[in-house]
C-alpha positions in Angstrom: -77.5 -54.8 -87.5 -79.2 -51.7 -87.0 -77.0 -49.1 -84.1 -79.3 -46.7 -82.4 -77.1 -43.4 -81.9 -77.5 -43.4 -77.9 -75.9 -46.9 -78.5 -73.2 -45.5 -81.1 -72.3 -43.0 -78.5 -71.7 -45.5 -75.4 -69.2 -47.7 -77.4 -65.8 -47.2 -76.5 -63.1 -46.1 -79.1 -61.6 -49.3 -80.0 -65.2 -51.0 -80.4 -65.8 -47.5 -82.1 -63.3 -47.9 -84.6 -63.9 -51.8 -85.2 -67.7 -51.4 -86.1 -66.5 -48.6 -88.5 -64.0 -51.1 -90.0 -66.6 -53.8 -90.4 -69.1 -51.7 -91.7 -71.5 -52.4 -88.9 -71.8 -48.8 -88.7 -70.3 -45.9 -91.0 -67.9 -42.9 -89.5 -70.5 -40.3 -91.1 -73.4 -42.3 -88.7 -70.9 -41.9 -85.9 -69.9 -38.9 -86.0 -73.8 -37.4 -86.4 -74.7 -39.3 -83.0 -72.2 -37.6 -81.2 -73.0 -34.2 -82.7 -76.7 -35.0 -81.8 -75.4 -36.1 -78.6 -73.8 -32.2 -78.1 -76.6 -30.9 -79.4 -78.9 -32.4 -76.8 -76.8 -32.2 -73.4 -74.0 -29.6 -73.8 -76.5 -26.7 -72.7 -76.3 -28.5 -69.5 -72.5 -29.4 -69.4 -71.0 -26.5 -71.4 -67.6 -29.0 -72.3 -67.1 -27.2 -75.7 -66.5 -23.9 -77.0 -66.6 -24.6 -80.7 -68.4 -27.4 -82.6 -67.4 -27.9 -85.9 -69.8 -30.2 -87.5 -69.1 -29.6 -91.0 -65.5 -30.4 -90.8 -66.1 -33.3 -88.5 -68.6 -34.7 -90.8 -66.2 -33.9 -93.9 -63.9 -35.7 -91.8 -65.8 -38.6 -91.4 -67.1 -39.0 -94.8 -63.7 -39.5 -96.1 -62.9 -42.3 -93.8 -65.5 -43.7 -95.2 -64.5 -43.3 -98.5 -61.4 -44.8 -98.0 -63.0 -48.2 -96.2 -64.7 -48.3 -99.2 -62.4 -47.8 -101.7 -60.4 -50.7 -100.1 -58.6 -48.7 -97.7 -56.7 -49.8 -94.7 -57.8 -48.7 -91.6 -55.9 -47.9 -88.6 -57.2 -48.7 -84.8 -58.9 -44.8 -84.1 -60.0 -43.9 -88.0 -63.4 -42.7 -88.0 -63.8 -42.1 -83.8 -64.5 -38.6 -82.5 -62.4 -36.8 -80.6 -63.3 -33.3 -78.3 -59.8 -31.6 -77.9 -58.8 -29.0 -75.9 -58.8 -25.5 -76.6 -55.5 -24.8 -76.3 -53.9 -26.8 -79.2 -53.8 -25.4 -82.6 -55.9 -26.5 -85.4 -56.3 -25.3 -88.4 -59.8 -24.1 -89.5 -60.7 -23.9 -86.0 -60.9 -20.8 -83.5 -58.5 -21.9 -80.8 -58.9 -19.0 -77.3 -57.2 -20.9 -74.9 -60.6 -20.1 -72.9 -59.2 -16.6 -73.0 -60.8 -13.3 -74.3 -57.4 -11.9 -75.5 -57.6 -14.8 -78.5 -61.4 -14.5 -79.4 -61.6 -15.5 -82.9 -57.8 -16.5 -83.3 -58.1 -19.0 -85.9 -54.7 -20.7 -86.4 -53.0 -20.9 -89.9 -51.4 -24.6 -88.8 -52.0 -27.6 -87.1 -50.5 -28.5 -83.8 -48.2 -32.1 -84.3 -50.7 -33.8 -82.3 -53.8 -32.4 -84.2 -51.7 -33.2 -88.0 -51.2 -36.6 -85.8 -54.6 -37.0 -84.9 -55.9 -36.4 -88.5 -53.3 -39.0 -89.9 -54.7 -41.4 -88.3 -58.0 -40.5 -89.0 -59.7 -39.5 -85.8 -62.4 -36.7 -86.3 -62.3 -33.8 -84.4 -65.7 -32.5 -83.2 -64.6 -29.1 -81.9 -62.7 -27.2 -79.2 -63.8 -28.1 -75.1 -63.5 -25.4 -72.4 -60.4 -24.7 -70.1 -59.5 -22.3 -67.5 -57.6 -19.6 -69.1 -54.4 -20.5 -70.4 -54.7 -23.2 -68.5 -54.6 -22.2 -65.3 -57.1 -23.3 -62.4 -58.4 -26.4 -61.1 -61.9 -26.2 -62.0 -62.6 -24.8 -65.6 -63.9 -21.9 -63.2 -61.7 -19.6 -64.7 -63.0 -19.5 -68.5 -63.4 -16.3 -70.0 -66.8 -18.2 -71.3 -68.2 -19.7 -68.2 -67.9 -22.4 -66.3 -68.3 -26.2 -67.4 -70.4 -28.8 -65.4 -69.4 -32.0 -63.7 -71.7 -34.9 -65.5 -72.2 -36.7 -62.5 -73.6 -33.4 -60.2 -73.9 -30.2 -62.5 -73.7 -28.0 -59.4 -70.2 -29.7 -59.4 -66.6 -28.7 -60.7 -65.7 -30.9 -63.8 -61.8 -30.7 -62.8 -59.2 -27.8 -64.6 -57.6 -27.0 -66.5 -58.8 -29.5 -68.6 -62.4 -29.7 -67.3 -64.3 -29.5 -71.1 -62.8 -32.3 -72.0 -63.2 -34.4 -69.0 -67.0 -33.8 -69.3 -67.1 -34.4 -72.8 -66.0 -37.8 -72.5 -67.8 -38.0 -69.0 -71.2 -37.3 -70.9 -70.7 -39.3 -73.8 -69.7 -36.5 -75.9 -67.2 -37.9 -77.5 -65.2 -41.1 -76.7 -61.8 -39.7 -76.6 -60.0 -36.3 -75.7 -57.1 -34.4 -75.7 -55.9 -32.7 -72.4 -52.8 -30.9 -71.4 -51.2 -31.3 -68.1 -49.3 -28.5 -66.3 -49.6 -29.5 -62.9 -52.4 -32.3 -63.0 -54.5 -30.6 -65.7 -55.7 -34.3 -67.7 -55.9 -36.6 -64.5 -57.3 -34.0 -61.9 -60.6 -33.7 -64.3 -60.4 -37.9 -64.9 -60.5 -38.3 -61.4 -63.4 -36.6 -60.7 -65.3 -37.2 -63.5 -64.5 -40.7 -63.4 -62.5 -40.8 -66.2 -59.3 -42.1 -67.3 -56.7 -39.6 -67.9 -52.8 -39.7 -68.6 -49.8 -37.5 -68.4 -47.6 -38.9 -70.8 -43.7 -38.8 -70.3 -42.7 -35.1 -70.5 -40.9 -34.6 -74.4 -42.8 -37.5 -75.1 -45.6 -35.9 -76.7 -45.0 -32.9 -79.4 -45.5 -29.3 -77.6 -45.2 -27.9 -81.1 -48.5 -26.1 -81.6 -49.9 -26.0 -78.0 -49.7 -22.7 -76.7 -47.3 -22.4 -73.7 -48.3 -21.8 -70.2 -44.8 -23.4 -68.3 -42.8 -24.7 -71.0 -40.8 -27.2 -68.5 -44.3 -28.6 -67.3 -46.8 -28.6 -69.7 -47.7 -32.0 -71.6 -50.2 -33.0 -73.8 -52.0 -36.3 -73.4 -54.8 -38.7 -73.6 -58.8 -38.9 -72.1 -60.8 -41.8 -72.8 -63.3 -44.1 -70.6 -61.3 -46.6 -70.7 -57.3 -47.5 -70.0 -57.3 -49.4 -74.0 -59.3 -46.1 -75.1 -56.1 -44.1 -73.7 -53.5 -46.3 -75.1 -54.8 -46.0 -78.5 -54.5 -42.3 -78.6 -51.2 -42.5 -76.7 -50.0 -44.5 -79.3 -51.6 -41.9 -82.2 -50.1 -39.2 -80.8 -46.7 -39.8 -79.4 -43.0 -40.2 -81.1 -40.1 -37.4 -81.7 -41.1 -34.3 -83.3 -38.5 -32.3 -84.6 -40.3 -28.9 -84.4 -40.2 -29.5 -80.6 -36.8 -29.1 -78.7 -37.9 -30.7 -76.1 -39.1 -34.0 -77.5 -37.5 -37.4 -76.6 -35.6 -39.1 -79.7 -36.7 -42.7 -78.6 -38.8 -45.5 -79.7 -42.1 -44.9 -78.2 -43.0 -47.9 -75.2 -45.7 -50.3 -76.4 -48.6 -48.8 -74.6 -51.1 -50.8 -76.3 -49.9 -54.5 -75.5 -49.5 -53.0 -72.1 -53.2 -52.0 -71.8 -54.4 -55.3 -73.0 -51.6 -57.2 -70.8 -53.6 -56.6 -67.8 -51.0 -58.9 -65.6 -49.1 -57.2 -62.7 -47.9 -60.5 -60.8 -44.3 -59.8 -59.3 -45.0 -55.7 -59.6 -43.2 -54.0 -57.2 -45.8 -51.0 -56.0 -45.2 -48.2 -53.9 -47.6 -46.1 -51.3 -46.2 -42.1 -51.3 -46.0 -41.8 -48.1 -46.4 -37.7 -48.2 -49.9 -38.6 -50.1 -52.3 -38.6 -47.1 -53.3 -38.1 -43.9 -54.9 -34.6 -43.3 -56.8 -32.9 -46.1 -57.7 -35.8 -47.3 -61.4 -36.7 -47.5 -62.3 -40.0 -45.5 -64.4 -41.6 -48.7 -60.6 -40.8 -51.4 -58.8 -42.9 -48.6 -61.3 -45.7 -48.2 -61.4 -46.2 -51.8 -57.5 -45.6 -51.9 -56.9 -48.6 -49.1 -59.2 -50.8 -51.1 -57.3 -50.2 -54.3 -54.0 -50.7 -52.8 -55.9 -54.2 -51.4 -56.7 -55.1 -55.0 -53.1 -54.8 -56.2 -51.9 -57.2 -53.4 -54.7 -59.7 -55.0 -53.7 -59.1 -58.3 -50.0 -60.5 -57.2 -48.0 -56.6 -57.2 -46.0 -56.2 -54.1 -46.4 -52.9 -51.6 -44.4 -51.7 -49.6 -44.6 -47.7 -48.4 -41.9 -45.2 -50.2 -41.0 -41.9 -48.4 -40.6 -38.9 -50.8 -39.7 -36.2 -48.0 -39.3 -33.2 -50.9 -42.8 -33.9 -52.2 -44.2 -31.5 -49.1 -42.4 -28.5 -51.5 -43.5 -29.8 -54.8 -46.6 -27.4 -54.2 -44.5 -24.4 -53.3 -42.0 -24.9 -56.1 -44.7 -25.8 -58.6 -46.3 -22.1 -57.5 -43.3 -20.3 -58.4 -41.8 -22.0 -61.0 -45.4 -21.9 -63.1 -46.3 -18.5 -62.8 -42.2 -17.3 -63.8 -42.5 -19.1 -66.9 -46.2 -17.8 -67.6 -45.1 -14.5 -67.2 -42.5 -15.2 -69.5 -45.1 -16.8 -72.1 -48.0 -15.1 -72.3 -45.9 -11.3 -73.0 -45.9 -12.2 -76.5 -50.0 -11.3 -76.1 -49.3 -7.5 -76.6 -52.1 -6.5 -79.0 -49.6 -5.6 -81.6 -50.2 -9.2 -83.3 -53.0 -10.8 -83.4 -55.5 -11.3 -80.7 -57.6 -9.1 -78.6 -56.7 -4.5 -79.3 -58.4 -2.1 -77.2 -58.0 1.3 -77.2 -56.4 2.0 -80.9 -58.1 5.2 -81.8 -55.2 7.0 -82.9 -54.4 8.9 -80.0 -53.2 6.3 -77.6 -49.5 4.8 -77.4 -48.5 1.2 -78.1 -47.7 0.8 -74.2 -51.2 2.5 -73.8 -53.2 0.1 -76.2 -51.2 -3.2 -74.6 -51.9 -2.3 -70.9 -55.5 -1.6 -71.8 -55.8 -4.9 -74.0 -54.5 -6.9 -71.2 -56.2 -5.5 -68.8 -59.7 -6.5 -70.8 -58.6 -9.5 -72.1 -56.9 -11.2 -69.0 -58.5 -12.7 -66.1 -57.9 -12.4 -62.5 -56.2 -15.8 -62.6 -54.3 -15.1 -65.1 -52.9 -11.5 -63.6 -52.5 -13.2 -60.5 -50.4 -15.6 -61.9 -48.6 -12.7 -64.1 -47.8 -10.4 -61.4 -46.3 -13.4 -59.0 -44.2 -14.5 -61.7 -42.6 -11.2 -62.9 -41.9 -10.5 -59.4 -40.3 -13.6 -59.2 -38.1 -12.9 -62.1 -37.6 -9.4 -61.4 -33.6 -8.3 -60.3 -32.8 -9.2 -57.0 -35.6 -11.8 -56.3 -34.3 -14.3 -59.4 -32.2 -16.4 -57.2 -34.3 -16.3 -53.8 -37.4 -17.6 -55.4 -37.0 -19.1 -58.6 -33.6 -20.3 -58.6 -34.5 -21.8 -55.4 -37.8 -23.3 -56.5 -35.9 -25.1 -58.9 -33.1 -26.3 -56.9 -36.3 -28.2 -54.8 -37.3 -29.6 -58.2 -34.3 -31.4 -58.3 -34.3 -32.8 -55.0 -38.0 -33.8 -56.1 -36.6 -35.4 -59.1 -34.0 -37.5 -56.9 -36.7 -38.6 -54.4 -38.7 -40.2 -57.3 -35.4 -41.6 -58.6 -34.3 -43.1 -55.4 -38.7 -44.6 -55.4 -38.3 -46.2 -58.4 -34.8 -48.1 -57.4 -37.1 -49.8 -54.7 -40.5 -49.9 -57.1 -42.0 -50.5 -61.1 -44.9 -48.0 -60.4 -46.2 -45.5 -57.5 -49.5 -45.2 -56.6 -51.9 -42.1 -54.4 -55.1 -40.7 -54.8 -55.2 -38.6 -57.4 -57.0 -35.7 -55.9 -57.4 -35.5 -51.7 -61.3 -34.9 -52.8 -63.7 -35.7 -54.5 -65.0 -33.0 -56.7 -66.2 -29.5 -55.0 -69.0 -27.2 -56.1 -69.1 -25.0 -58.3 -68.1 -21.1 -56.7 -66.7 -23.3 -53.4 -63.0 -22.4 -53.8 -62.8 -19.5 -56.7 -62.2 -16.9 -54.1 -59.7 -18.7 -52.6 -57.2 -19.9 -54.8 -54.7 -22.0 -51.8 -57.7 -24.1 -51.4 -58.0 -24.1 -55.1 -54.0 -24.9 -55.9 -54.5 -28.2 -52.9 -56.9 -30.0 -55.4 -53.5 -30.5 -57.3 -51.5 -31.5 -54.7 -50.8 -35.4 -55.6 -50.7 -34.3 -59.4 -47.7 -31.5 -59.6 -44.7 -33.8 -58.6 -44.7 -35.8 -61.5 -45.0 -32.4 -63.7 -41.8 -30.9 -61.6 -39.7 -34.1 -62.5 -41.4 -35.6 -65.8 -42.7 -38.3 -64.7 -45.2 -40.5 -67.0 -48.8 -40.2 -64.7 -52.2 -41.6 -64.9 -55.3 -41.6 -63.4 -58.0 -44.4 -63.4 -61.4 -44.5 -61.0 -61.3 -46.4 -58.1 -65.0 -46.0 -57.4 -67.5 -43.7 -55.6 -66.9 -42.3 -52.5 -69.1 -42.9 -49.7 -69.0 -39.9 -48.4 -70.9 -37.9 -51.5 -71.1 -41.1 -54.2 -68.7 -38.8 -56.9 -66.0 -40.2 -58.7 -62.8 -41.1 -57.1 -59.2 -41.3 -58.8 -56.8 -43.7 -58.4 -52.9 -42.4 -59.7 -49.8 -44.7 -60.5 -46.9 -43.2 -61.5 -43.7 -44.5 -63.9 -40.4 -43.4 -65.0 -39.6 -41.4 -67.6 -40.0 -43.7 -70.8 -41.9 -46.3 -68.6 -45.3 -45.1 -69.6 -46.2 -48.9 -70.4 -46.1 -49.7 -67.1 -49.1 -47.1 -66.6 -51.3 -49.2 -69.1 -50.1 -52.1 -67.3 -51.3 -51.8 -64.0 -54.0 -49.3 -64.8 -55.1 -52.3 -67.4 -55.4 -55.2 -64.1 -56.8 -52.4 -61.9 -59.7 -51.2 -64.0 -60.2 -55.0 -64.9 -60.5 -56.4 -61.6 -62.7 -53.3 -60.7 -65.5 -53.9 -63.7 -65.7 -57.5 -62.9 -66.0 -56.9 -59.3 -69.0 -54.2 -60.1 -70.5 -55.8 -63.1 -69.6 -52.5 -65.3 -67.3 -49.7 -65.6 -67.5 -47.3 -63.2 -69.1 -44.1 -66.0 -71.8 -46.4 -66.2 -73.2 -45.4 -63.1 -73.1 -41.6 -64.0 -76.6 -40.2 -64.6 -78.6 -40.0 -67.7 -78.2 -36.4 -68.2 
């Protein structure tokens, strides 16, 4: 059977990695057709900062090797992956889309990049970000923007926008993301992608660089809720080099995904998650999704979350304490960006002028709040109190989930914005987030799936259920039925609509 590479590049990873197994097609052929596929449209879409063919191709060739040779092969060996430039890999410059790490090239691998490679994924390079991931749009990359697929005058989502494109524009079929605040399913849900926050500890933080330590999660991008389980399942379990990572069998994410039954789930409506702000075409789609899970045989019933009004508040303060906090290890004495070291300059001269070139304004912004935040006499107004609302957060989605199996909101109140709409002001910015940072503040397990096009401007629309901690099956679950009912109802998947770029 002869594979065109246009064709190799539209299969999803678990048809990927079965054609590679069968020898329909070889990793090495694979991997070339989504380097082509770079080649040809990432101009455009600017998802990656670093493409390294030569170690994806090495990569590749030694999958096929091992098929070859006899080898077993396990459900993602041989598929590409674009992951995100904030996770350490070895061989590879990782910047965090920050000039302060140009050239930084990391002596280890992260867990889930050793993870990744275990299972013999191939990583085609680093994707954009905003810097240390923080923004909403991938706006704020010290290298420039990247470009929604489906409208390149159009905001691809942040933090994680690079690699929401890249699997958007066919790329790559899978991704890695990191979610602070919303930073993997904010960029699925308007790219029309599929994007999940797993349970917080459990995915390794060893090797990703901080930005919040008590929010950030790494997770999976895909086109498909299968696509996502797969690398779920790839990179999750206990790490011991992480403190923070759960010591618990990790929930069979897989079956889930191909389960796709939800009779007798019990579904709640967030209350707090509409009315105004929220664009007429994200509810329309919302109500017809919440339809669907009534036909499907779930249950729904409204849930009222009261705290989640300060989740946005909270998550404002709370981020920017512990980013302060994080990034003061980037003092030029190390490694990274020096400016200034000509002799005649002090240490505390050479850091404030490295910072002051390599930072952005996000970034500073974000600094400054936070150190006031934790300066002496303002610890316990703001921050202490910013957490104490996180746990009142954390008790409302307790008290949900005694009533439900899974919430379920928009993911985003819009659809995507343009490109320069929102950068000067960053409220309007921080409100693209607003469904997404509860689950961050408490831990939840989140996901994102499309739930069509709006009518309003035809972009992507994102559909978010949320879980308990440890419940991350249940995401597969329901996202499984949902995105189901939803291609047999329009003949496809919904990225099949996004134009041939």
């Amino acid at each position: 059977m002869t594979v065109t590479g246009r064709e190799i590049t539209r299969l999803t990873a678990a048809e990927t990695a079965a054609s590679i197994a069968s020898g329909d097609i070889s990793a090495v052929e694979t991997t070339q057709a989504h380097l082509d596929r770079i080649a040809a449209v990432d101009d455009r879409v600017h998802a990656f900062l670093h493409v390294d063919a030569d170690g994806a191709l090495a990569a590749a060739q030694a999958i096929d090797d091992s098929r070859a040779a006899g080898g077993e092969l396990g459900p993602l060996a041989g598929v590409p992956l674009a992951l995100k430039d904030i996770v350490a890999a070895k061989g590879m410059p990782t910047t965090c889309g920050s000039k302060i790490l140009e050239g930084w090239m990391p002596p280890y691998d992260a867990t889930v990049t050793r993870r990744l490679r275990e299972a013999g994924v191939v990583v085609l390079g680093k994707t954009n970000m905003d810097e240390f991931a923080m923004g909403s749009s991938t706006e704020h990359s010290a290298y420039g923007p990247s470009h929604n697929p489906w409208d390149l005058t159009r905001i691809p989502g942040g933090s994680g926008g690079g690699s929401a494109a890249a699997v958007a524009s066919y790329q790559a079929p899978i991704a890695i993301g990191t979610d602070t605040g919303g930073s993997i399913r904010q960029p699925a849900a308007v790219t029309g992608t599929v994007g999940v926050k797993p349970t917080y500890g459990g995915v390794s933080r060893y090797g990703l660089v901080a930005l919040a330590s008590s929010l950030d999660q790494a997770g999976p991008c895909a086109r498909t809720v299968l696509d996502a389980a797969l690398l779920h399942a790839a990179i999750a379990g206990h790490d011991p080099l992480d403190s923070t990572s759960i010591d618990a069998p990790v929930p069979d994410v897989v079956a889930a995904a191909r389960s796709r039954d939800i009779r007798g789930m019990r579904i709640g409506v967030v209350k707090q998650f509409s009315g105004e702000g929220y664009q007429p075409g994200v509810e329309q789609r919302f109500r017809e999704a919440v339809s669907l899970l009534e036909e499907l045989g779930a249950s729904v019933v409204e849930v009222d979350c009261p705290h989640f009004d300060y989740a946005l508040p909270a998550y404002y303060l709370i981020l920017p304490s512990e980013c302060s906090s994080n990034l003061a290890r980037f003092d030029a004495m190390r490694y990274g960006l020096r400016m200034g070291d000509d002799g005649t300059r002090s240490a505390e001269e050479v850091m404030a002028l490295t910072r002051d070139a390599g930072f952005g304004a996000e970034a500073k912004r974000r600094i400054i709040i936070g150190t006031y935040a934790l300066s002496s006499g303002y610890y316990d107004a703001y921050y202490g109190q910013a957490q104490k609302v996180r746990t009142l957060i954390a008790r409302d989605f307790e008290a949900a989930f005694e009533q439900v199996d899974v919430l379920v909101s928009p993911t985003t109140p819009t659809t995507a914005f343009r490109l320069g709409e929102r950068v000067d002001d960053p409220m309007a910015m921080y409100l693209a987030d607003l469904c997404t940072i509860p689950s961050n503040l408490a831990g939840n397990a989140s996901m994102s799936i499309p739930a069509g096009l709006s009518p309003d401007d035809g972009l992507p629309v994102g559909l978010q259920f949320i879980a308990p901690p440890m419940a991350d099956d249940r995401l597969y679950r329901v996202g499984g039925a949902v995105e189901t009912a939803l291609a047999d109802r329009w003949g496809h998947l919904l990225i099949d609509e996004a134009p041939e770029l």
